[in-house]
N, C-alpha and C positions, 0 to 999 in steps of 0.2 A: 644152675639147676640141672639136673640129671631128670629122665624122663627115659622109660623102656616103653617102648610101642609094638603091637604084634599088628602087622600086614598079611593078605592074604598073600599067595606065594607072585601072582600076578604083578601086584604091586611092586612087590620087594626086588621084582626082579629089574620095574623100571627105576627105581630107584637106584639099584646097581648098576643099570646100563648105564643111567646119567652123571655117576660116578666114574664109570670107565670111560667114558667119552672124553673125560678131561676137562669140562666144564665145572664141575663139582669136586670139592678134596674129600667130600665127605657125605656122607648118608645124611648125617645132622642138616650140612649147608643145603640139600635137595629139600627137604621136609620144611627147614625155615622160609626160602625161597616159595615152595606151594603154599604157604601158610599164609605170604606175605601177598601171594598173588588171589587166594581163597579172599581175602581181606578187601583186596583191590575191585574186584569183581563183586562182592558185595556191595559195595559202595556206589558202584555203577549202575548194579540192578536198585538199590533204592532211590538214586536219582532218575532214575529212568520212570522206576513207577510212579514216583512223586509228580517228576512231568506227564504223565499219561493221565491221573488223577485231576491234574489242570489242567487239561486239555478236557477232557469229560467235563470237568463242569464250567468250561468256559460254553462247551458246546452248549449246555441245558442251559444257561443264562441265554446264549442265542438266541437256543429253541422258544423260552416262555417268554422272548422280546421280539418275537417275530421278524428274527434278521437270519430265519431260513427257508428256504423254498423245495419243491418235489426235486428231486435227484431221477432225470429216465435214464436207468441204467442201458436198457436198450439203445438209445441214442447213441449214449457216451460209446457202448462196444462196439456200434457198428460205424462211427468216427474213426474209433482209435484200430480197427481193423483195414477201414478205410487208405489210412496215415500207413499202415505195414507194406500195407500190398503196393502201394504209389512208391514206395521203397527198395518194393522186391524183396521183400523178407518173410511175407510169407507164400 
């Protein structure tokens, strides 16, 4: 399959680079390789959401079983500020 694609000049130009690098024979090999990586990264971000999704509604199943308690964020920062400075970090 043959395929003509217009790039802005930006693009065309990385594309070229990554052809003269020697990495790539070819403009075609660049575009299939982002294609394959556009693909990959898809795939990523919807497993990612999917667990984010389960994790949400593990929380609310938690929430309405009463297996969470107040969170004092004040405590918690002035702990973990506590933990820097014993450190010497901050």
């Amino acid at each position: 399959m043959s395929l003509n694609v217009s790039l802005p000049t930006e693009l065309e130009n990385r594309v070229r680079e990554h052809v003269a690098s020697g990495l790539y024979g070819s403009a075609s090999e660049v575009i299939r390789e982002a294609l394959r990586l556009f693909e990959a990264y898809q795939t990523v971000q919807a497993s990612s959401l999917a667990a984010l999704k389960a994790e949400i509604n593990q929380g609310l199943v938690d929430a309405r079983s009463g297996r969470v308690s107040a969170v004092d964020v004040h405590a918690i920062k002035t702990k973990g500020r506590a933990a820097l400075q014993s450190k010497g970090s901050v």
